[in-house]
C-alpha positions in Angstrom: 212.9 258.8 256.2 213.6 260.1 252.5 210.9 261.3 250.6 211.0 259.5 247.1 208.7 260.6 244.5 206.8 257.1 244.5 206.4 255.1 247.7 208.2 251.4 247.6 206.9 248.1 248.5 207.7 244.7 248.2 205.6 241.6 248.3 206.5 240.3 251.8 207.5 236.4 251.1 210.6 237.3 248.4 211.8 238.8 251.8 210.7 235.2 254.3 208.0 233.1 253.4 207.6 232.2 256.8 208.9 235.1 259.1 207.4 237.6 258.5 208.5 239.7 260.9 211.9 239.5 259.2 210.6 240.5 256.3 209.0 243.3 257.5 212.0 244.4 259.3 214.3 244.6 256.1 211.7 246.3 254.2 211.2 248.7 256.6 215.2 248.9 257.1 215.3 249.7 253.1 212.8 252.4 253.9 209.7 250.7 252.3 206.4 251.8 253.2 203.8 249.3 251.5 203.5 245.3 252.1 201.7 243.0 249.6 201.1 240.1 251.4 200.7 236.9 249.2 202.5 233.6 251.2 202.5 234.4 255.0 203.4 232.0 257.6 204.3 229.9 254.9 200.9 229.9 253.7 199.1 231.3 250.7 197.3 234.6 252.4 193.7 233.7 251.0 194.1 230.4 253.4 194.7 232.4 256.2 192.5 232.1 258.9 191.4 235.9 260.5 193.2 235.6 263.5 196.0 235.2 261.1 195.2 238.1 259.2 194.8 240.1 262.2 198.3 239.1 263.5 199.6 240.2 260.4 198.6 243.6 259.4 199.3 244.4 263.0 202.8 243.2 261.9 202.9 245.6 259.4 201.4 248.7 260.5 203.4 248.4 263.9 206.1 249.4 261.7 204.8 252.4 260.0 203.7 250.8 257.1 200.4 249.6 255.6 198.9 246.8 253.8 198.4 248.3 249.8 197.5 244.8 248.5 196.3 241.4 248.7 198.8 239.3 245.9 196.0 236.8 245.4 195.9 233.3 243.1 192.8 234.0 241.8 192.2 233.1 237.7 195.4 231.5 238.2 194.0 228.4 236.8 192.8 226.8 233.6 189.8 228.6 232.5 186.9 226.6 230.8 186.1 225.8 227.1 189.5 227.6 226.1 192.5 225.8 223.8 195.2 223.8 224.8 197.4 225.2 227.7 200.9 226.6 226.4 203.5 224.4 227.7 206.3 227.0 227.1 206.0 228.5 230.6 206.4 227.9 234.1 203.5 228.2 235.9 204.6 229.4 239.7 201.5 228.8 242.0 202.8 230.0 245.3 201.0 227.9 247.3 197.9 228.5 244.9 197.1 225.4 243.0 193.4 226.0 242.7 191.2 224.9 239.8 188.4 227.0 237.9 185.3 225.6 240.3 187.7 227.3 243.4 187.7 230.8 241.6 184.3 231.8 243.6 185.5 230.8 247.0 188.7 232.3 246.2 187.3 235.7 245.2 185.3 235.8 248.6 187.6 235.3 251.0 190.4 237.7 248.6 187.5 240.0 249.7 187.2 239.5 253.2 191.0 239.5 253.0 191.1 242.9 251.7 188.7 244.5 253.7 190.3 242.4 257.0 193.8 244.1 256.5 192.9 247.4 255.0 194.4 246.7 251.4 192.7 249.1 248.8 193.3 246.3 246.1 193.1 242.8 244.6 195.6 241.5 242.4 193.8 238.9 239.9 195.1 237.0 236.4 193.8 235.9 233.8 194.1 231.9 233.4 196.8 230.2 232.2 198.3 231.1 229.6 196.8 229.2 225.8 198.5 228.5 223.0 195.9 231.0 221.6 194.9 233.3 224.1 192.7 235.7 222.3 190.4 232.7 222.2 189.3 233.4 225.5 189.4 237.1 225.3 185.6 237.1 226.5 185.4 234.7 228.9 188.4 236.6 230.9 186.4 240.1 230.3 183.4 238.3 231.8 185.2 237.2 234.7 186.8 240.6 235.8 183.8 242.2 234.9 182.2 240.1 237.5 185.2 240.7 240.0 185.1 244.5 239.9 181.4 244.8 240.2 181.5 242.6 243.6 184.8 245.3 244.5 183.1 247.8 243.6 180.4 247.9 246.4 183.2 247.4 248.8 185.5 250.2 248.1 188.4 247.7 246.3 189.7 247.7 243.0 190.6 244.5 241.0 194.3 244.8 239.5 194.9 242.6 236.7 198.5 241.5 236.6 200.5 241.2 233.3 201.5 237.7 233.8 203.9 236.0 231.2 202.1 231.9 231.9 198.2 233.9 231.9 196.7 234.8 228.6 197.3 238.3 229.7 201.0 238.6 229.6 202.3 241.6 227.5 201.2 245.6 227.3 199.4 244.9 224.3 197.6 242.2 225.6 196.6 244.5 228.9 195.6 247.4 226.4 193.4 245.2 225.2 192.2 243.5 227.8 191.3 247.2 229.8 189.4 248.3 226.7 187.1 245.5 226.7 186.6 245.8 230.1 186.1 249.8 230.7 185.4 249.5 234.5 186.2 252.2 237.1 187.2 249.1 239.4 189.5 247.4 237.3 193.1 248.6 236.6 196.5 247.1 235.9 199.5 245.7 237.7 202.0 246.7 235.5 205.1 244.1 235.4 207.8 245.5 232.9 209.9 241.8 233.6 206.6 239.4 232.5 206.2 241.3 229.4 210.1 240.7 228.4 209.8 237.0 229.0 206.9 237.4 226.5 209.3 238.6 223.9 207.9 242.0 224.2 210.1 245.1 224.5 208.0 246.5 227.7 209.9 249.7 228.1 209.1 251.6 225.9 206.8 249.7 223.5 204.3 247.6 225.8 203.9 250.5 228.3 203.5 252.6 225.1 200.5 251.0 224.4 199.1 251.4 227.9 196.5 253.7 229.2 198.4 255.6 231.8 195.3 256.0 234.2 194.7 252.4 234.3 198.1 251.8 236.0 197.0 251.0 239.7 200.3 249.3 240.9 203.5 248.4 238.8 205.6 245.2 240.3 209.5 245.6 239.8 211.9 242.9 239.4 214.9 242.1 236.8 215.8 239.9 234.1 217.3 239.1 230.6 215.7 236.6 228.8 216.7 233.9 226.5 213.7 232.3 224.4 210.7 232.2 227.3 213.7 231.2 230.1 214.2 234.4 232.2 217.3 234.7 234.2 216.5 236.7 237.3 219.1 239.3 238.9 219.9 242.3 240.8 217.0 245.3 240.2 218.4 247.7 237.8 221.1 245.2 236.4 219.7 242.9 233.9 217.8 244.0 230.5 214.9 246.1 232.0 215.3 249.9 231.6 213.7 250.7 235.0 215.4 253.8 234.7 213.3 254.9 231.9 210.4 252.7 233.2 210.5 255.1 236.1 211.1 258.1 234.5 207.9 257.8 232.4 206.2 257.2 235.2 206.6 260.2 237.1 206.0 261.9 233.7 202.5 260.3 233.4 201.3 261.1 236.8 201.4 258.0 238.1 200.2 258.0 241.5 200.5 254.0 242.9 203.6 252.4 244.6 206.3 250.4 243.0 206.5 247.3 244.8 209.5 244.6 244.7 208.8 241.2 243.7 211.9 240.0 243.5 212.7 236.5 242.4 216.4 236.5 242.3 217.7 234.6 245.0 221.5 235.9 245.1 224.5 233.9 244.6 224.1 232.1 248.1 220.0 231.4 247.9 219.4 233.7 250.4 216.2 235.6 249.5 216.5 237.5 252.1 219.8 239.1 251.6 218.7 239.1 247.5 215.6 241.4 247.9 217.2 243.8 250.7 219.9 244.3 247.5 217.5 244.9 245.0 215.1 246.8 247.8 218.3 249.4 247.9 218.3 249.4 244.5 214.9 250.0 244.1 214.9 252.9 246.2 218.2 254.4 244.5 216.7 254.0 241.6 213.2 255.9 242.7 215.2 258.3 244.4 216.9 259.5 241.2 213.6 260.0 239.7 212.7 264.2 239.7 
């Protein structure tokens, strides 16, 4: 297998929702070596039962590869007290409509999830999104805070995802979301593509504002943008400069994976045939990095 100066991933279900040993075999075809598991057997992976979860990471390490995280819903949901949710955005649940009085069940068993398939972190959010979303700037610290301290003990770290439909959406927004939270268990899922349907340009300026040794994991995928409406498409293609996204990275000392999360389906629908394209992609694209 090539050596690439950053490992590549993909969350599995952009691959198969369902088969996951499909997935798994394209990835692995692509020459991935990192599985985010998030919908598996058609399911959302926090409902899962352990016999499940068993079945699955045996899945993936029977291939060579490991389990790097656990793409769970939780503070995907309206958090309490805040303003008025911002209609503007779509809000994709992925088999994760949960409300607020979920969130401490949900953080439990993303837990047990974790430690059950060997996953080193936790992807989180940050509620959905407000028409003012510095209004709850506190309530969100509060809540991570309260997330890494249980991950803590456990060897896990809490990624908070940029998320265009959360409050936290942009690099700004995640700068200043990781400075009111200075914890050595929280860090950032970097997503370049839900930054530009935020109106932000996120390579260079929103990764500009980043601190570099908070970035835990960065998510790739493609897109222009017209207004909030992305239009997904092939990694590499659309308005994202992963090129320099990359580059920078390397530069920085960035030390994660850069995992595919695809969401363009291809001409024909066929998800699978979509991500193993931008999979390639990825990997020419990582592979051109020094």
């Amino acid at each position: 297998m090539d050596t690439l100066r950053f490992p590549i991933a993909a969350i599995t279900d952009e691959f198969s929702t369902d088969d996951l040993d499909a997935a798994l075999d394209a990835m692995q075809t692509v020459g991935m070596t990192g599985a985010e598991l998030r919908l598996v057997y058609g399911r959302n992976v926090v409902d899962l039962t352990d016999a499940e979860l068993d079945r699955a990471r045996a899945a993936v390490e029977a291939r060579g590869m490991r389990v790097l995280s656990v793409a769970s819903p939780v503070l995907k949901c309206v958090l309490p007290n805040g303003p008025a949710i911002d209609a503007r955005f779509q809000q994709d649940v992925f088999g994760s409509a949960y409300t607020y009085e979920d969130q401490a069940r949900l953080a439990e068993r993303a837990l047990d999830v974790a430690r059950r398939t060997g996953a080193s972190i936790i992807r989180v959010f940050s509620g959905w999104r407000t028409v003012d979303p510095t209004a709850l700037t506190e309530t969100i610290a509060t809540e991570l805070r309260g997330l890494a301290d249980r991950a803590q003990s456990q060897g896990i770290t809490i990624g908070l995802e940029n998320e265009h439909a959360c409050n936290v959406g942009t690099g700004a927004e995640a700068a200043r979301m990781l400075a009111a939270v200075d914890h050595p268990a929280l860090g950032l899922i970097w997503d370049p593509a839900n930054a530009s349907i935020l109106g932000e340009r996120p390579f260079p300026d929103g990764y500009g504002q980043l601190p570099r040794a908070r970035i835990i994991h960065v998510h790739a995928k493609d897109c222009t943008v017209d207004g909030h409406t992305p239009t997904w498409g092939p990694l590499g293609e659309m308005a994202i400069d992963w090129r320099g996204q990359i580059a920078a990275l390397a530069r920085d000392g960035y030390a994660g994976a850069i995992s595919l999360e695809t969401h363009w389906r291809g001409v024909d629908g066929n998800r699978l045939d979509a991500s193993t394209i931008c999979g390639r992609n990825l990997k020419d694209l990582v592979a051109a990095t020094a």
